[in-house]
N, CA, C and O atoms as a DFTB+ gen file, in Angstrom:
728 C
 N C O
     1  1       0.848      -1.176       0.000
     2  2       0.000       0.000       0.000
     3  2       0.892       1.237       0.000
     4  3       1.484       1.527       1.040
     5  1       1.018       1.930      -1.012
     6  2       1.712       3.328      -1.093
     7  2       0.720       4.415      -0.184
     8  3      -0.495       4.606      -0.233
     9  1       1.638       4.942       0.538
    10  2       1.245       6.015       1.091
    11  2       1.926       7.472       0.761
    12  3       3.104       7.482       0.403
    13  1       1.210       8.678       0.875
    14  2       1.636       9.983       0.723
    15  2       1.526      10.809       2.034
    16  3       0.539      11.290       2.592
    17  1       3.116      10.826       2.418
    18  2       3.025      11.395       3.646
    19  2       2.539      13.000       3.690
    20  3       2.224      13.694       4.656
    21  1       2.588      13.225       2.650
    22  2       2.357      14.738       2.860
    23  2       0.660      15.123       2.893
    24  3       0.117      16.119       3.372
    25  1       0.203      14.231       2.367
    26  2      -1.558      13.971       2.299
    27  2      -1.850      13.680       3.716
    28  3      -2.819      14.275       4.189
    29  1      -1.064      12.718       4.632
    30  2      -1.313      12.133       5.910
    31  2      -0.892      13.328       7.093
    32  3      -1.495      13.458       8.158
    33  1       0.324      14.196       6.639
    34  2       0.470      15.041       7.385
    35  2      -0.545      16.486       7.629
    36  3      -0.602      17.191       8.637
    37  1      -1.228      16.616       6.453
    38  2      -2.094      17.898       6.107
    39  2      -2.920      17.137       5.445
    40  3      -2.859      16.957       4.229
    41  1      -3.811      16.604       6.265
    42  2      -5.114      15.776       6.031
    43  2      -6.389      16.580       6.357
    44  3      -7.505      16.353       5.889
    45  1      -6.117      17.385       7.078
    46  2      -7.435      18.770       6.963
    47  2      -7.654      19.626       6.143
    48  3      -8.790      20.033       5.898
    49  1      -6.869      19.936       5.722
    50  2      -6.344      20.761       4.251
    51  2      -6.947      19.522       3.137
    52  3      -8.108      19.520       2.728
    53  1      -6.174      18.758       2.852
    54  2      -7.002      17.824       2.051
    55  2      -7.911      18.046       1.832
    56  3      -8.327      18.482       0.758
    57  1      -8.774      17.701       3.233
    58  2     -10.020      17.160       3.058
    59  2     -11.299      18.490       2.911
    60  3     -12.505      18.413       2.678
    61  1     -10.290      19.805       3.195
    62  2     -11.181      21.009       3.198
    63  2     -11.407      21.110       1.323
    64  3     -12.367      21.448       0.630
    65  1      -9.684      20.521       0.920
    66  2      -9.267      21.227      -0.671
    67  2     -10.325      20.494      -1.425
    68  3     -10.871      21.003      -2.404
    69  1     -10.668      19.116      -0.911
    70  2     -11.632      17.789      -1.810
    71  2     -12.926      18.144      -1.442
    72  3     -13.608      18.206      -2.465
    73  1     -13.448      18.355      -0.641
    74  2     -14.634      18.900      -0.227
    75  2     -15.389      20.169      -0.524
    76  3     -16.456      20.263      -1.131
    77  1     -14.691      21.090      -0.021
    78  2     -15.512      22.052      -0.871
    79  2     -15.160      22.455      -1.907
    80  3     -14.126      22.095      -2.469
    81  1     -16.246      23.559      -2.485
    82  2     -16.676      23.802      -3.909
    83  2     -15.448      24.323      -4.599
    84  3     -14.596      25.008      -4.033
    85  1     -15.404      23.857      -6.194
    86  2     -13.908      24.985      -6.714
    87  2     -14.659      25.471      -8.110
    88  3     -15.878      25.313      -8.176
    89  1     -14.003      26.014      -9.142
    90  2     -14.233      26.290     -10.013
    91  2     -13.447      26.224     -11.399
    92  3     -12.222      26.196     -11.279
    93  1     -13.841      26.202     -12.404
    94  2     -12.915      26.023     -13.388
    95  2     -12.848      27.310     -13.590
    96  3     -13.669      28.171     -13.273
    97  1     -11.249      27.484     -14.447
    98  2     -11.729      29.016     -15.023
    99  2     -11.919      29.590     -16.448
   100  3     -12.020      30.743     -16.865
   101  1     -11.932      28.238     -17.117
   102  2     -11.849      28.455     -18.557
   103  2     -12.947      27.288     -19.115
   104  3     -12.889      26.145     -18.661
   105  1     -13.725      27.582     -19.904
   106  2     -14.766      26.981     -20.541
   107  2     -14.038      25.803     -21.477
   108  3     -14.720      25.021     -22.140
   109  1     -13.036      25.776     -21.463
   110  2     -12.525      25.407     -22.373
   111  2     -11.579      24.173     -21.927
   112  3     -11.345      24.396     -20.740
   113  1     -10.962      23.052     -22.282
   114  2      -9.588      22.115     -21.908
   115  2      -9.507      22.116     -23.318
   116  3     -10.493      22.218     -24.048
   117  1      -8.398      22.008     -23.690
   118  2      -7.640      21.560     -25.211
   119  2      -6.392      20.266     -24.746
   120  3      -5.323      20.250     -24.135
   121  1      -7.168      19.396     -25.359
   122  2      -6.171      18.525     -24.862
   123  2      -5.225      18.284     -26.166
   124  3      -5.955      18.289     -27.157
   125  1      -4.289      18.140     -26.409
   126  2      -3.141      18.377     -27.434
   127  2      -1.843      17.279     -26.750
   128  3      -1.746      16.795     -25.622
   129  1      -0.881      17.143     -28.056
   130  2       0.332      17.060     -28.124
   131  2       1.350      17.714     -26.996
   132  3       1.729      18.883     -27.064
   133  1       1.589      17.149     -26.352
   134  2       3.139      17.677     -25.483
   135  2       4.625      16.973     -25.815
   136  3       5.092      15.834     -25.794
   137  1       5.057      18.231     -26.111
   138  2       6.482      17.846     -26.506
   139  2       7.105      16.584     -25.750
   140  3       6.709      16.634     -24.585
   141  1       7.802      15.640     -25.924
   142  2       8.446      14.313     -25.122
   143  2       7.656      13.495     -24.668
   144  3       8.201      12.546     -24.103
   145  1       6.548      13.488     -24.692
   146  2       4.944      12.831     -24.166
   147  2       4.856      12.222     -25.609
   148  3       4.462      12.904     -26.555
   149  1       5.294      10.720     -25.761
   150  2       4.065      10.423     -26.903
   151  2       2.848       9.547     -26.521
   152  3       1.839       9.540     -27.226
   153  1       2.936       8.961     -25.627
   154  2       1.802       8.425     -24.943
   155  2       0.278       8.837     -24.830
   156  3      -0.707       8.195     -25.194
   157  1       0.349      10.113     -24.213
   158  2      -0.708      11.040     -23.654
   159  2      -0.386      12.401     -24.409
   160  3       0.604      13.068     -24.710
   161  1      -1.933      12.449     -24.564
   162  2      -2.028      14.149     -24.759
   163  2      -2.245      14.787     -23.397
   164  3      -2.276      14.082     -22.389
   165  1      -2.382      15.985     -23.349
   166  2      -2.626      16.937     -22.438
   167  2      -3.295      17.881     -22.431
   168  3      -3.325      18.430     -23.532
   169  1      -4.132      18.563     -21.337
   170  2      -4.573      19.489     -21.618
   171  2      -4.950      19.983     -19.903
   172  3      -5.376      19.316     -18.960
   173  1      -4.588      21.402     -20.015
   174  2      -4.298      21.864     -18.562
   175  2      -5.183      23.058     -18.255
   176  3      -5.735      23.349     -19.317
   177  1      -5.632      24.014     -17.143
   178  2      -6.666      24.229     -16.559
   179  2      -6.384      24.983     -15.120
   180  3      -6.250      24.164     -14.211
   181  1      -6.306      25.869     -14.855
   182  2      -6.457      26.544     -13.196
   183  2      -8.139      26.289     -12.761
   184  3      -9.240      26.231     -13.309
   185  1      -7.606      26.197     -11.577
   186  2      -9.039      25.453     -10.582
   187  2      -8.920      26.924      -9.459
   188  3      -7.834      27.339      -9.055
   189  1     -10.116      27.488      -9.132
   190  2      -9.992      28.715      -8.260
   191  2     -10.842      27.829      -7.063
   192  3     -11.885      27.293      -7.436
   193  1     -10.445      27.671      -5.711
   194  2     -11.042      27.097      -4.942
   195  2     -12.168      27.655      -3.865
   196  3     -11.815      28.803      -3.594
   197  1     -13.125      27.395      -3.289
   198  2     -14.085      28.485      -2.825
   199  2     -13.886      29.825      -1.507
   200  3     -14.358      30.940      -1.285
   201  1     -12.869      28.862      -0.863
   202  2     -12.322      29.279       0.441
   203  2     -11.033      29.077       0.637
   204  3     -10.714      29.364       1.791
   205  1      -9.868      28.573      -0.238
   206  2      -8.578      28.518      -0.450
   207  2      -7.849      29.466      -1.105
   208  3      -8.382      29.831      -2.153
   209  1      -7.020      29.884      -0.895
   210  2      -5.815      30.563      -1.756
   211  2      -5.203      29.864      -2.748
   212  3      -4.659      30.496      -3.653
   213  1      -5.186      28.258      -2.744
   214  2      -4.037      27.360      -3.236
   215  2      -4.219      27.237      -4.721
   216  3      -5.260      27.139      -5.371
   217  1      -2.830      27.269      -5.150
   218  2      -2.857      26.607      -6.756
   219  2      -3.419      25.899      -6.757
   220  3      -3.471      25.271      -5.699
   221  1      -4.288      25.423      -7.918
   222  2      -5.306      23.939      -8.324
   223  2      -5.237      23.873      -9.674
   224  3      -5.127      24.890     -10.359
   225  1      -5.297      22.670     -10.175
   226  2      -5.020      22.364     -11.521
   227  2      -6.113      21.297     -11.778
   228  3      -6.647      20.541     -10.966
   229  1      -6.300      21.418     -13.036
   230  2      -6.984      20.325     -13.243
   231  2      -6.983      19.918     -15.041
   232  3      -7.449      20.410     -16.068
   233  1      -5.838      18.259     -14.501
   234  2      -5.259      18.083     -15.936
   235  2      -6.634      16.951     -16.549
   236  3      -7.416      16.277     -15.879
   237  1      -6.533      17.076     -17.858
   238  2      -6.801      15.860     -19.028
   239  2      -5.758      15.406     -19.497
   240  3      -4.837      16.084     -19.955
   241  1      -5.821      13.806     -19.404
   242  2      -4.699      13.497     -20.118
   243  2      -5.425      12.317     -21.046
   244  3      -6.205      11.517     -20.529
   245  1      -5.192      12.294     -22.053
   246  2      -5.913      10.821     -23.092
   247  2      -4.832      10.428     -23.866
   248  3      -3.962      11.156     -24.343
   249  1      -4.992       8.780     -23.989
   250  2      -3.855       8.412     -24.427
   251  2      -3.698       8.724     -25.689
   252  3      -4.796       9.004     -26.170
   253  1      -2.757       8.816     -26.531
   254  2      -2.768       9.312     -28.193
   255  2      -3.551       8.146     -28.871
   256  3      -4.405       8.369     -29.729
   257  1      -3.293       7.161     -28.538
   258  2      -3.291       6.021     -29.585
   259  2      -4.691       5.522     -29.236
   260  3      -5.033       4.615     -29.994
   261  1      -5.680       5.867     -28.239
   262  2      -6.954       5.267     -27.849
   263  2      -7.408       6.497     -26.818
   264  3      -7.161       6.660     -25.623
   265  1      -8.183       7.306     -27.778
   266  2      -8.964       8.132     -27.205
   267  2     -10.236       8.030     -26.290
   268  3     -11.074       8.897     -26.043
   269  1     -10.126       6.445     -25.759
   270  2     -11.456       6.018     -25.117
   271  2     -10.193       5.854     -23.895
   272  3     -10.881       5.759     -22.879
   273  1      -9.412       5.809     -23.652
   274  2      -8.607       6.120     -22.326
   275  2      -7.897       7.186     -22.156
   276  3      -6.970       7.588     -22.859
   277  1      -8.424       7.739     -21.027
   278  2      -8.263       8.987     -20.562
   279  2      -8.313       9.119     -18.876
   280  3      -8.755       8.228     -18.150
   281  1      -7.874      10.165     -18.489
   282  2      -7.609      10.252     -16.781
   283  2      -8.296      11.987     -16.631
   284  3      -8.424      12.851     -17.498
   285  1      -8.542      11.997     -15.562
   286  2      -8.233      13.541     -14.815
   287  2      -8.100      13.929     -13.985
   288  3      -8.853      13.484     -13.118
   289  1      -7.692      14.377     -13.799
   290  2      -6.758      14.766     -12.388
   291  2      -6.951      16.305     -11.673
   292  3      -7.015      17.338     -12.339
   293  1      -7.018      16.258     -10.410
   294  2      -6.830      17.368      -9.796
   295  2      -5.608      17.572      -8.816
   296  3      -5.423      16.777      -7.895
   297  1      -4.618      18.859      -9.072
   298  2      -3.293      18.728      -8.060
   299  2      -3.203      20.180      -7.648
   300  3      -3.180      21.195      -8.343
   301  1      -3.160      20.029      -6.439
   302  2      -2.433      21.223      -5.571
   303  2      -0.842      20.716      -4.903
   304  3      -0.666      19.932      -3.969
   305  1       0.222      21.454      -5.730
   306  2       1.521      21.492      -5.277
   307  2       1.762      22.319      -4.007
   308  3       2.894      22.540      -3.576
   309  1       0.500      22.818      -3.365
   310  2       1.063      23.023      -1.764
   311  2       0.995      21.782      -0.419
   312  3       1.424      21.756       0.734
   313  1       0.122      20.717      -1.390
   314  2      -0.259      19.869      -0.477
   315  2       0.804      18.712      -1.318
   316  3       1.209      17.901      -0.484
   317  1       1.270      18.463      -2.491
   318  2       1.714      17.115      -2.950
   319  2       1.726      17.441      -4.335
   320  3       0.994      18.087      -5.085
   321  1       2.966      16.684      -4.461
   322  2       3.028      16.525      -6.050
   323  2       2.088      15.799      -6.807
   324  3       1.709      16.213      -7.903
   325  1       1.530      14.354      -6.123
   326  2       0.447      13.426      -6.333
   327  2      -1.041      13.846      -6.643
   328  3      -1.485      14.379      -5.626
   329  1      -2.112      13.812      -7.776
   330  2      -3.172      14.413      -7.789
   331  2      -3.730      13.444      -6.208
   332  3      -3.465      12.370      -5.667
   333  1      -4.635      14.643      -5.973
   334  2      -4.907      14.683      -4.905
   335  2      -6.952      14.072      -5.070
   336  3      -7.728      13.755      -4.168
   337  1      -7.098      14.115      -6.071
   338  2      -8.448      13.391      -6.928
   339  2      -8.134      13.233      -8.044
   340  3      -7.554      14.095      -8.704
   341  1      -8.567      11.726      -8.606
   342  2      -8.199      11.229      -9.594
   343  2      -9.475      10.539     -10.528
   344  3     -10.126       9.795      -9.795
   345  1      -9.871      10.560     -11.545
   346  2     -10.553       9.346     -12.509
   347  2      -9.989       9.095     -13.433
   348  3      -9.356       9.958     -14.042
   349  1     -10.060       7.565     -13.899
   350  2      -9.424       7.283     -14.761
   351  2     -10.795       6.142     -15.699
   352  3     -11.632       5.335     -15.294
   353  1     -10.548       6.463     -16.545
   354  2     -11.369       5.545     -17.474
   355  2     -11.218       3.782     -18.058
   356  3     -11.914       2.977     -18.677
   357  1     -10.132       3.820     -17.543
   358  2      -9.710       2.602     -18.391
   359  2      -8.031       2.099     -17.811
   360  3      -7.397       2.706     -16.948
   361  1      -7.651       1.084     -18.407
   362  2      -6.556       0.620     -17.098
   363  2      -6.638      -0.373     -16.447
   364  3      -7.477      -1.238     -16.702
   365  1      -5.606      -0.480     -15.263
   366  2      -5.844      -1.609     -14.164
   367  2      -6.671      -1.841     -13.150
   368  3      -7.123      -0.998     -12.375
   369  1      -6.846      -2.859     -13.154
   370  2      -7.797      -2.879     -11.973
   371  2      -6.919      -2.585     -10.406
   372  3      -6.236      -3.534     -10.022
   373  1      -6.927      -1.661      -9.765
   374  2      -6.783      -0.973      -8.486
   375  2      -7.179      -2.151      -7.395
   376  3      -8.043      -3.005      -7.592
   377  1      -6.352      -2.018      -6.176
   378  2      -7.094      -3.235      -5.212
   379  2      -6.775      -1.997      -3.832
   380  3      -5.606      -1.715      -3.565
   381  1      -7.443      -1.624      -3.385
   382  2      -7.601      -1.572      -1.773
   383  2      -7.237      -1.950      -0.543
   384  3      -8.069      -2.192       0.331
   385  1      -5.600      -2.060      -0.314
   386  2      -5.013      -2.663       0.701
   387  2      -5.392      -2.243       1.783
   388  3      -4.452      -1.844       2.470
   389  1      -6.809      -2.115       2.454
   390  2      -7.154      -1.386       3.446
   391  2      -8.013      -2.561       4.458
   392  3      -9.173      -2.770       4.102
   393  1      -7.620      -3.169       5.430
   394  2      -8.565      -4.195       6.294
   395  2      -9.999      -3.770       6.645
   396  3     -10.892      -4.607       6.773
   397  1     -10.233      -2.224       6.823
   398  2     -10.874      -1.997       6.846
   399  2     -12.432      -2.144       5.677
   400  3     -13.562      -2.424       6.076
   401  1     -12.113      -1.916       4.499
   402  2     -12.843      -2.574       3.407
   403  2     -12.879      -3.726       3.347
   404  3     -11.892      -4.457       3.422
   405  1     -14.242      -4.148       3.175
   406  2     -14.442      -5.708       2.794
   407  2     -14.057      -6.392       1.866
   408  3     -14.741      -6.278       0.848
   409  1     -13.149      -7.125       1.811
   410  2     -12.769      -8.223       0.682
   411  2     -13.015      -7.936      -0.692
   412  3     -12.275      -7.542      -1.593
   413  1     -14.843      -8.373      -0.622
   414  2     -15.325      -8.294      -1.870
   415  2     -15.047      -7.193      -2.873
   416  3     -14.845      -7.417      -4.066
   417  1     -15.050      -5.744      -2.207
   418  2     -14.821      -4.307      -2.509
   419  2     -13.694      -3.833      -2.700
   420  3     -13.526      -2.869      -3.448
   421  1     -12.837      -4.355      -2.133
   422  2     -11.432      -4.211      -2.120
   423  2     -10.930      -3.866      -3.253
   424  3     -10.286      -2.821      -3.336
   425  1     -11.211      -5.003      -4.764
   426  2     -11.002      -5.109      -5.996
   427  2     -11.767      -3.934      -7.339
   428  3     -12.652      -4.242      -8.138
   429  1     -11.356      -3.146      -7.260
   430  2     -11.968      -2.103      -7.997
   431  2     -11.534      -2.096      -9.801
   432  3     -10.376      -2.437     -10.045
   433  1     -12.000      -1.901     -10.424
   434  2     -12.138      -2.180     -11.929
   435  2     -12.405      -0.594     -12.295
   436  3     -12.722       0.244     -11.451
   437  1     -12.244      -0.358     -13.539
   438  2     -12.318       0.962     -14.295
   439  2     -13.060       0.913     -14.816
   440  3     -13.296      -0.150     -15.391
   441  1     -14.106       2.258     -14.995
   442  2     -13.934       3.608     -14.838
   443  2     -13.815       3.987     -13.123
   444  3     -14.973       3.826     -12.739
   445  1     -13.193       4.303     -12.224
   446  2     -13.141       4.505     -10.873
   447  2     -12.363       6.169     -11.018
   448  3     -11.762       6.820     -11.873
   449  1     -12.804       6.318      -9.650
   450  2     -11.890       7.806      -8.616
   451  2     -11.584       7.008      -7.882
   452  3     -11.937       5.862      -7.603
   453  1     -10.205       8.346      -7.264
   454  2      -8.883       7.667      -6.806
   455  2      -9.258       9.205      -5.655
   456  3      -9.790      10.285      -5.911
   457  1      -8.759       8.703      -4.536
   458  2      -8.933       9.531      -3.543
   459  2      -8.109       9.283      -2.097
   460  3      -7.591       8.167      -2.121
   461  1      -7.877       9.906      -1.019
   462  2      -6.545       9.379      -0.281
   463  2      -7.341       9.123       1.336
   464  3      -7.974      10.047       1.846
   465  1      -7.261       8.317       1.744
   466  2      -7.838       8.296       3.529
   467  2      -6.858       9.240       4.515
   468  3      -6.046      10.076       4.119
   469  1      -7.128       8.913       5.772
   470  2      -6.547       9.672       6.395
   471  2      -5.511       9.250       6.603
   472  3      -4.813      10.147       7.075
   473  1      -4.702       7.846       6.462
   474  2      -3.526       7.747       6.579
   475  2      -2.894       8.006       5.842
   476  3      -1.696       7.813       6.052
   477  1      -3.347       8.634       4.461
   478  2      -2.615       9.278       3.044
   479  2      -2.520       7.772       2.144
   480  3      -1.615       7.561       1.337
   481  1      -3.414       6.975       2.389
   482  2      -3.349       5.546       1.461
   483  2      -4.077       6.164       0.288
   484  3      -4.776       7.151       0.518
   485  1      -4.000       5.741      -0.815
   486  2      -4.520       5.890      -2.230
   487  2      -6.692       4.502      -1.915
   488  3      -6.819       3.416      -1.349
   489  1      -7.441       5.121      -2.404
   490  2      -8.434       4.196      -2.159
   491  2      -9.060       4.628      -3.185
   492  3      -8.967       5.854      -3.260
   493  1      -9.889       3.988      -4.327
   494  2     -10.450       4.070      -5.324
   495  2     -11.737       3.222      -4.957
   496  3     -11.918       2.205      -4.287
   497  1     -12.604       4.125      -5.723
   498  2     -14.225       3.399      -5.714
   499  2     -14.646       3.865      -7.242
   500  3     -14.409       4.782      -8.028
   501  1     -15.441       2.622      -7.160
   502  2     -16.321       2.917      -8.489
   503  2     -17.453       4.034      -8.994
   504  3     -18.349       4.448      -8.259
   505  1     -17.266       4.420     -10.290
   506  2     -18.318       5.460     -10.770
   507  2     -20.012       4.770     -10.861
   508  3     -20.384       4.125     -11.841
   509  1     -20.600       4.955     -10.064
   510  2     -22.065       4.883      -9.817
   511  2     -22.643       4.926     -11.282
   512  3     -22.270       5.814     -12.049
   513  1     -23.492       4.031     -11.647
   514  2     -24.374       4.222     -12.968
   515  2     -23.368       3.942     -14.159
   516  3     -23.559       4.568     -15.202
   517  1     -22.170       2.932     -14.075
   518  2     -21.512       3.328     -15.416
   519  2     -22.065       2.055     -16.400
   520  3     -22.452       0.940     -16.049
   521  1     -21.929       2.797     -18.136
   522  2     -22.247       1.648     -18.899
   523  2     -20.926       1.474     -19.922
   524  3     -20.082       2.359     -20.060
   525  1     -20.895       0.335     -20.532
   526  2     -19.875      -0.341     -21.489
   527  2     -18.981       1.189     -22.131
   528  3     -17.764       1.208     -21.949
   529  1     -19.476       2.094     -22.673
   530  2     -19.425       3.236     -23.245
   531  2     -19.300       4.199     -22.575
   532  3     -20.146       5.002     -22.968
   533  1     -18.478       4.801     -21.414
   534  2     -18.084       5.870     -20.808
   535  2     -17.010       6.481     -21.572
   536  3     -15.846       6.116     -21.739
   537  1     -17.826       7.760     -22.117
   538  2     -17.060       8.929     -23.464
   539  2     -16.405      10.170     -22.182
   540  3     -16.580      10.307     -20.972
   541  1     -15.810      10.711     -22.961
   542  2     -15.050      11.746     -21.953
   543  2     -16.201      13.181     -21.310
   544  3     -16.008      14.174     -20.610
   545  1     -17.325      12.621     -21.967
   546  2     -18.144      14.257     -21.826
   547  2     -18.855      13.787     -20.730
   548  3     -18.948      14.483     -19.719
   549  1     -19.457      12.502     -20.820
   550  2     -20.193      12.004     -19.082
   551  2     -19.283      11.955     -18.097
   552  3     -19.347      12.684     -17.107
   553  1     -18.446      11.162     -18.280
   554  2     -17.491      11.075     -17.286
   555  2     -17.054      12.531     -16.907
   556  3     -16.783      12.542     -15.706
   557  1     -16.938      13.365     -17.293
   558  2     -16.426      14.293     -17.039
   559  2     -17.329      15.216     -16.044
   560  3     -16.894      15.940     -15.148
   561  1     -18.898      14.987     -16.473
   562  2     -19.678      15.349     -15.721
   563  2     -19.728      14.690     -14.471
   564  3     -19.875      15.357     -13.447
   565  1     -19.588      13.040     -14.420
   566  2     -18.860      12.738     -13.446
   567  2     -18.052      13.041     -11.989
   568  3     -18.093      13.161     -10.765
   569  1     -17.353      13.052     -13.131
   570  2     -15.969      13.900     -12.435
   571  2     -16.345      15.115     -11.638
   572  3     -16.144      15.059     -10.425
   573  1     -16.865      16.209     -12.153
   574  2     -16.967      17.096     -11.361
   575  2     -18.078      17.075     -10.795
   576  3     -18.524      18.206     -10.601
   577  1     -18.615      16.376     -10.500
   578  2     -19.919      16.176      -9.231
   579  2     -19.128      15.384      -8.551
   580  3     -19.423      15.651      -7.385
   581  1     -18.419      14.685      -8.534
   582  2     -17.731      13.916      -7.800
   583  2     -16.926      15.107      -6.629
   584  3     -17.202      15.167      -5.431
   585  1     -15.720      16.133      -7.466
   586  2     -15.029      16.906      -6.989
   587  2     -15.734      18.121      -6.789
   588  3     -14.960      19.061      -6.604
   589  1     -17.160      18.484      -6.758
   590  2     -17.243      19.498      -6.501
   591  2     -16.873      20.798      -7.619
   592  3     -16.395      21.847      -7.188
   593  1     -17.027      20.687      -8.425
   594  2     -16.038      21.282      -9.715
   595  2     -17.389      21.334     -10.809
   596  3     -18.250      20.499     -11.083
   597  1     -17.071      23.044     -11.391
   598  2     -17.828      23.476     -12.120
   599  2     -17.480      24.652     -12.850
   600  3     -16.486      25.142     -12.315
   601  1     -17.847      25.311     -13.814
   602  2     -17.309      26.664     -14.332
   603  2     -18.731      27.722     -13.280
   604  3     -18.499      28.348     -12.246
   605  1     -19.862      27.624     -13.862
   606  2     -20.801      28.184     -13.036
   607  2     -22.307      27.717     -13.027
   608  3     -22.725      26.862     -13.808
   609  1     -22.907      28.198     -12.301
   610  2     -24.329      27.277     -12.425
   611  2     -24.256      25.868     -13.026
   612  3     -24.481      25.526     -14.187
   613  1     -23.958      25.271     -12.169
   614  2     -23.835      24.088     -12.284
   615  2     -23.287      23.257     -14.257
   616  3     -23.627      22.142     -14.655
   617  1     -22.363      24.359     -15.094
   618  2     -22.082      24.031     -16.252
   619  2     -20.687      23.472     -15.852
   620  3     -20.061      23.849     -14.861
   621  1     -20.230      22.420     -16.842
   622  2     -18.724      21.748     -16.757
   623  2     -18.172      22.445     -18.163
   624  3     -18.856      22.946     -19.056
   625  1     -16.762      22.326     -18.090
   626  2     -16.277      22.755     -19.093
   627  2     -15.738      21.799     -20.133
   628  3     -15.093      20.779     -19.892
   629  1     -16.042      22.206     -21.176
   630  2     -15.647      20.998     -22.814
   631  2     -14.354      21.047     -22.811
   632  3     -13.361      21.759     -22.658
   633  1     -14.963      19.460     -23.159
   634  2     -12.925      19.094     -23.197
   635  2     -12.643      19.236     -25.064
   636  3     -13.656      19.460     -25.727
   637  1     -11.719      19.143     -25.583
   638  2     -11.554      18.841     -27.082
   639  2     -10.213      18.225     -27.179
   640  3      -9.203      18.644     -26.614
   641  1     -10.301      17.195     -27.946
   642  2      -9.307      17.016     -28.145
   643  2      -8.576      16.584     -29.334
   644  3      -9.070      15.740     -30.082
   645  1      -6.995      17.304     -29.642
   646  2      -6.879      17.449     -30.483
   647  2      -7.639      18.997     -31.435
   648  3      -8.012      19.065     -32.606
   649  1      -7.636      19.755     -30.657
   650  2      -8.827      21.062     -31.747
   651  2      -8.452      21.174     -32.900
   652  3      -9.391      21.400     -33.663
   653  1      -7.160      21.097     -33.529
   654  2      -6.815      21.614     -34.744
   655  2      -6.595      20.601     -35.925
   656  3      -6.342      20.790     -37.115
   657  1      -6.735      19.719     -35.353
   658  2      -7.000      18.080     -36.227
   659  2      -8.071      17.674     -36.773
   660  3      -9.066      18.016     -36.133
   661  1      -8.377      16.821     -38.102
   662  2      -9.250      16.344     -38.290
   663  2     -10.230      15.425     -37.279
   664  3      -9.985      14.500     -36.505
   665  1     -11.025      15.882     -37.528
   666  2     -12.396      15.030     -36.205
   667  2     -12.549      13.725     -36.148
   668  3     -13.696      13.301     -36.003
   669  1     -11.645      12.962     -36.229
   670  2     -11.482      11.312     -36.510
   671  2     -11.641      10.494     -34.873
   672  3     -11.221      11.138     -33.911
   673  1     -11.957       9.765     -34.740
   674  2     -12.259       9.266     -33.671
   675  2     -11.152       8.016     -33.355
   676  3     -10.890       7.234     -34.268
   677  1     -10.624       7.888     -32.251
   678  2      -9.607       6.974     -32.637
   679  2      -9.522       6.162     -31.324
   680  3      -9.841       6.558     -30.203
   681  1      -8.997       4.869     -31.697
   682  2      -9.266       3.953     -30.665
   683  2      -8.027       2.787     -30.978
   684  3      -7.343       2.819     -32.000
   685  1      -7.918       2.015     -30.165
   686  2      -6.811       1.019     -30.739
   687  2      -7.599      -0.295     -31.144
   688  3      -6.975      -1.356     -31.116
   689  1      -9.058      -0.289     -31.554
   690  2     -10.099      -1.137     -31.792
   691  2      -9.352      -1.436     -33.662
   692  3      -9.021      -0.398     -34.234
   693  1      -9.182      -2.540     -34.313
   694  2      -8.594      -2.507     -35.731
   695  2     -10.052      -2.557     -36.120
   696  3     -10.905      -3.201     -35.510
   697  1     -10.288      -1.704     -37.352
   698  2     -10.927      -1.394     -38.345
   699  2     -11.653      -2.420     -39.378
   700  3     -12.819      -2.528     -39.758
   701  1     -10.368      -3.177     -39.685
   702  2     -10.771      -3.939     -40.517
   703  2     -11.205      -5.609     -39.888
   704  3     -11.439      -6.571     -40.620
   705  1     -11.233      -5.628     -38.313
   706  2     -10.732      -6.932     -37.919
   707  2     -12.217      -7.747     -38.311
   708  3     -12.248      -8.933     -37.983
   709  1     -13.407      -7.195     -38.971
   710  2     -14.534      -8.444     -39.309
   711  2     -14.515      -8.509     -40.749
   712  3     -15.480      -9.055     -41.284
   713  1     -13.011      -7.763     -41.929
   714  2     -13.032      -8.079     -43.194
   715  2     -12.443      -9.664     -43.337
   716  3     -11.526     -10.192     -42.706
   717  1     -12.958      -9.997     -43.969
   718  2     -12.230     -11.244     -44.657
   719  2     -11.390     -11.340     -45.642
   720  3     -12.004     -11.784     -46.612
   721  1     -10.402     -11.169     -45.865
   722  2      -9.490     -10.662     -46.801
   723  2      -8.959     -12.545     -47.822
   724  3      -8.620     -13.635     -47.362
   725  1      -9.117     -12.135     -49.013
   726  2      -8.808     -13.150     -49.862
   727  2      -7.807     -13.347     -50.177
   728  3      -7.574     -14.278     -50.947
C-alpha cells in the first residue's frame, strides 16, 4: 500500500481542498500534443477554490493512440506533487489494501476515482451508474460532481481534443478486424 506522507500530514487541508466547492476558469480544456509525451495528450486548466488561496489544476490526459482512455486529475503542489483526486477511465484494476474494506470491494475495476484516507493511502471506488461506453463528456460530468467542480451554475467545461486536427475518432479497436481478406 503506497502512502503519501504529505496527504497524511495535512489531512485537513485535504479534506477542506476535496470537499468544498472549486471552479474552473476556462470553458474550455484543449487537450493536445506535449512535446516528449508520446503516450498522452494533455490538456491543462487553473481550478480557483471556494475558500482557499491554493494553486489547483486540473489536468486531461488521453492516451494518443486510444482516445477512449483517458484520466483527470486534480493537483495542488502546496499539499503534494500526487493528484490529490483522480478518474481514470480505463486501465488496471486498483485493489484496496485497506482491512478496513471488505474483501469483496477491495477489488476495484475501471472507470473509478482515486482519492486518499486519512492515513494518506490511495483508495479508489467505483463510478455509480456506469455503462460499457463511458465517453469523456459524461465522465467528465462525473468527475466534477464527484469533486465538486464546475465553471458556473452548475455548467462543466468541454474538453476537445486534439482542436486543430481532423475530427477522426480513434481507438486502438482494428478497423478492418470483421473483413475477410482473400
Amino acid at each position: 500500500m503506497s502512502i503519501v506522507p504529505a496527504i497524511r500530514s495535512k489531512y485537513g487541508f485535504y479534506r477542506k481542498l476535496l470537499r468544498e466547492h472549486k471552479y474552473v476558469l476556462r470553458d474550455t480544456v484543449d487537450v493536445v500534443k506535449i512535446p516528449g509525451n508520446s503516450t498522452f495528450l494533455e490538456g491543462k486548466t487553473a481550478v480557483s477554490h471556494s475558500d482557499l488561496d491554493a494553486e489547483i489544476t486540473l489536468t486531461v490526459r488521453v492516451k494518443c493512440n486510444d482516445h477512449d482512455f483517458f484520466r483527470f486529475e486534480l493537483r495542488c503542489l502546496e499539499l503534494s506533487e500526487e493528484p490529490f483526486f483522480e478518474f481514470h477511465s480505463d486501465g488496471c484494476t486498483h485493489r484496496n489494501a485497506d482491512e478496513s474494506i471488505p474483501l469483496a470491494r477491495q477489488r476495484v475495476t475501471t472507470p473509478h476515482f482515486s482519492q486518499y484516507n486519512q492515513q494518506g493511502a490511495n483508495v479508489t471506488y467505483p463510478v455509480p451508474e456506469t455503462t460499457e461506453d463511458t465517453d469523456i463528456t459524461r465522465s467528465l460530468a462525473y468527475f466534477c460532481q464527484e469533486a465538486k467542480l464546475n465553471l458556473r451554475d452548475d455548467e462543466f467545461p468541454l474538453i476537445r481534443v486534439l482542436p486543430n486536427a481532423l475530427p477522426l475518432h480513434v481507438t486502438q479497436k482494428d478497423p478492418n478486424s470483421t473483413v475477410l481478406f482473400l
